[in-house]
C-alpha positions in Angstrom: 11.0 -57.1 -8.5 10.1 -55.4 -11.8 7.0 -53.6 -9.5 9.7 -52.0 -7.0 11.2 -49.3 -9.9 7.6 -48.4 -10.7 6.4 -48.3 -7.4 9.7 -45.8 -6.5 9.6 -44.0 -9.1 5.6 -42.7 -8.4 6.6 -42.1 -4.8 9.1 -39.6 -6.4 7.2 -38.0 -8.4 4.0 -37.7 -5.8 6.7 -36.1 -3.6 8.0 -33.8 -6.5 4.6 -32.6 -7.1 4.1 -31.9 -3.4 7.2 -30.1 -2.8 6.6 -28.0 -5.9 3.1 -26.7 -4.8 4.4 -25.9 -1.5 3.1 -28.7 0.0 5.4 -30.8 2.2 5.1 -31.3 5.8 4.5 -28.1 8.0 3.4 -26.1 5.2 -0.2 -25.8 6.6 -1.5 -23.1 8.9 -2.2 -23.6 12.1 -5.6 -22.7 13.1 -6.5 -19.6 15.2 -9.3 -20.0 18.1 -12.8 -22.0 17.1 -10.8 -23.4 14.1 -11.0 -20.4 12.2 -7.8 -19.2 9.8 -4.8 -17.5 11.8 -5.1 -13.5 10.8 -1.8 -12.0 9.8 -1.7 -8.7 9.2 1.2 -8.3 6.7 3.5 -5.0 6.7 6.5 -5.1 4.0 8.3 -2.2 5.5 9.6 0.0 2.2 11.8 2.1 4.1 14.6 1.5 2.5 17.9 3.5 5.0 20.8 3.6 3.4 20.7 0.7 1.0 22.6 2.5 -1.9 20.0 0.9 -4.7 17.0 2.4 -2.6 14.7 2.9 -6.4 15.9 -0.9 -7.1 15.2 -1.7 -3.4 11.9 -0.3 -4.0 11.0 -2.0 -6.9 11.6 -5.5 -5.8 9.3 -5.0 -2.6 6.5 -3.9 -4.9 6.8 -7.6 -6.5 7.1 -9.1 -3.4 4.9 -7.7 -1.4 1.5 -9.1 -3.4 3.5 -12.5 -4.0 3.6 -12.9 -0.2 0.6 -12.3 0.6 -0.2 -14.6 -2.3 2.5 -17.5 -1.0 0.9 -16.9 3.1 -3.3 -17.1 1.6 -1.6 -20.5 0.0 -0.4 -21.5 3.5 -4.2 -21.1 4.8 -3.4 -18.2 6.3 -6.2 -15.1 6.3 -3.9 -12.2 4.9 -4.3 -8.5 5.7 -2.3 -6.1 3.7 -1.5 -3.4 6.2 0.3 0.0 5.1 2.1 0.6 8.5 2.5 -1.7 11.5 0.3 1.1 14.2 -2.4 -0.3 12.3 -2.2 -3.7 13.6 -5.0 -4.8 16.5 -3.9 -7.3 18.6 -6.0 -10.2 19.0 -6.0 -14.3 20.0 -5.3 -16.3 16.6 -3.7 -12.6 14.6 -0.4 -11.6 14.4 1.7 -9.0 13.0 4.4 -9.9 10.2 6.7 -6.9 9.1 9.3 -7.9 6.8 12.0 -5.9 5.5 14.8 -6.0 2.5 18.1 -5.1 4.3 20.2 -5.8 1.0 19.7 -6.2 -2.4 22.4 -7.0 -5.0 20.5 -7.6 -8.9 24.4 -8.8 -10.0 24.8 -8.9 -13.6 22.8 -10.5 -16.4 25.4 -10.8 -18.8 27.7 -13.0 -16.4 25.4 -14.9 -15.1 24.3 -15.7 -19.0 27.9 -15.8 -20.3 30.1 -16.7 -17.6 27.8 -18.8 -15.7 29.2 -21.1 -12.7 27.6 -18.7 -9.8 29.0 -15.0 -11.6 27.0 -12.6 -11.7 24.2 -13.9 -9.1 21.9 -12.0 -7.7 21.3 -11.7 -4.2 18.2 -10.8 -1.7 18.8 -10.5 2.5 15.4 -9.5 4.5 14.1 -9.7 8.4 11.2 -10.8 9.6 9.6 -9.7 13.1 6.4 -11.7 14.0 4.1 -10.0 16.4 1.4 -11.6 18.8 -1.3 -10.2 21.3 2.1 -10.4 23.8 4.6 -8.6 21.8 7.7 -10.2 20.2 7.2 -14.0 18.8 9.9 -14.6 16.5 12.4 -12.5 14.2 14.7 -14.0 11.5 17.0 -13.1 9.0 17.0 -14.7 5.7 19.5 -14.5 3.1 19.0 -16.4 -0.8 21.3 -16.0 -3.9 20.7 -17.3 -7.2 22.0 -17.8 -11.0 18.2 -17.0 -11.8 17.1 -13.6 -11.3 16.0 -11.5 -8.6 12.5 -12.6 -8.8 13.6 -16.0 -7.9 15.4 -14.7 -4.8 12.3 -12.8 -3.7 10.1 -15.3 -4.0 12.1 -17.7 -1.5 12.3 -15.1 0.6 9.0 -15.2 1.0 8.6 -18.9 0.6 11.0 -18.9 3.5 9.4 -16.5 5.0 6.3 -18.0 5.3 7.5 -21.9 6.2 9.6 -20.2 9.0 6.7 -18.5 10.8 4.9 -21.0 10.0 6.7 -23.3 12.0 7.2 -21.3 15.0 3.4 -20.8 15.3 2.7 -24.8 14.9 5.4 -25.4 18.0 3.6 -22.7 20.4 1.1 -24.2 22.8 -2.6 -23.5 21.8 -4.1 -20.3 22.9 
């Protein structure tokens, strides 16, 4: 009996260890033809409308624009940066993945420090539009708030981000 508790408690931890690297169950690529690496071409689209914090806005897709393409290499996927979505050459096994901030709240510091309790939390919302040879495979909109920073909320966006398509590209049929 004295075995079980151990025995528990390293399943928990192996599966705390896996989560935290970002590797739990349909985090891995799927492959593109011959086995090689699915291509996305990645487009974070900086227009920025009429969000009324466009130099904020701004700011925050030029952190998460190299830490998703960081967070999508980690899936297995072979990343290409891409500055506008004409760019993009369709082809078996590469996609097209434009992602776009549609509202951005930093909140405030000094609640979320003093007050605590969820005040002052910043919020992220982005969509995603995934691309294939025949147009349109998926879109999404993903919203994340935290107590943390906005750092933290960009980087589950794209953690999200990435598991989502992810996901839709392991349940298509090969090919």
């Amino acid at each position: 009996m004295r075995s079980l508790p151990k025995a528990f408690l390293a399943a928990a931890v192996l599966v705390a260890a896996t989560a935290s690297l970002g590797c739990g169950s349909g985090s891995k690529a799927v492959r593109g033809p011959g086995g090689a690496p699915v291509i996305l071409d990645v487009v974070l689209d900086r227009s920025v409308g009429q969000l009324p914090n466009a130099e904020q806005v701004d700011q925050v897709a030029g952190w998460m624009e190299p830490d998703l393409h960081q967070i999508l290499s980690g899936f297995g996927y072979q990343v290409v940066p891409q500055g506008n979505p004409q760019a993009y050459q369709p082809a078996p096994g590469r996609y097209l993945l434009i992602v776009k901030i549609t509202r951005y709240n930093p909140g405030s510091k000094a609640a979320r420090m003093f007050v605590g309790l969820g005040a002052g939390a910043a919020t992220l919302d982005a969509h995603y539009s995934l691309f294939g040879v025949k147009g349109p495979v998926n879109e999404g909109d993903i919203a994340v708030g935290s107590g943390r920073d906005w750092q933290f909320c960009a980087r589950k966006v794209n953690q999200q981000t990435a598991e989502r398509i992810t996901a839709v590209l392991n349940a298509m049929p090969p090919g």
